[in-house]
C-alpha positions in Angstrom: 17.2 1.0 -15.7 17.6 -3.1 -16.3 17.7 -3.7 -12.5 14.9 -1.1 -11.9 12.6 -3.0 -14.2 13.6 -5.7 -12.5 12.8 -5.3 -9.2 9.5 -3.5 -10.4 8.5 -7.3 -11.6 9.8 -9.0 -8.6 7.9 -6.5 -6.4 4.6 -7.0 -8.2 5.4 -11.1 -8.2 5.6 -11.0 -4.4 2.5 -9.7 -3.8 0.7 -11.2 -5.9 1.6 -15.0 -5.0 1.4 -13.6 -1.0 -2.2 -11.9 -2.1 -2.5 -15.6 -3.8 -1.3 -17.8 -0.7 -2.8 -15.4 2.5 -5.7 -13.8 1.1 -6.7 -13.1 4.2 -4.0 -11.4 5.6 -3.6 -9.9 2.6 -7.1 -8.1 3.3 -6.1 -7.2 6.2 -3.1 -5.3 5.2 -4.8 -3.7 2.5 -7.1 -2.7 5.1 -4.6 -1.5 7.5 -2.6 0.2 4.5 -5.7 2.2 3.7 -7.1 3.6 6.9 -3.8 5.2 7.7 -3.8 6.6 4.3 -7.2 7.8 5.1 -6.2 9.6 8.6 -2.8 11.0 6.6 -5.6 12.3 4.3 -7.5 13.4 7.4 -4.3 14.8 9.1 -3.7 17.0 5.8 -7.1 18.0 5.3 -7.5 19.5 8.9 -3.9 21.3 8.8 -4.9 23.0 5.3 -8.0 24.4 6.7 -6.9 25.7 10.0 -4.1 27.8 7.5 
């Protein structure tokens, strides 16, 4: 559970000093990250009504 918690802090530490350092690119993978969430959406939203 330690080393969960951990991790879970180092995670959140990493993207926040890369969102700090690139915030550009950091956009851009926010943006990238959220378009294909949007077709998965998409994807699943088309399959469910053709059932």
């Amino acid at each position: 559970m330690f080393l969960r918690r951990c991790a879970f802090g180092c995670f959140w530490a990493v993207l926040g000093l890369f969102a700090v350092r690139h915030p550009e690119r950091a956009a851009a993978t926010v943006r990238a990250i959220a378009h294909g969430l949007a077709l998965v959406a998409d994807g699943l939203a088309r399959l469910t009504s053709a059932l």
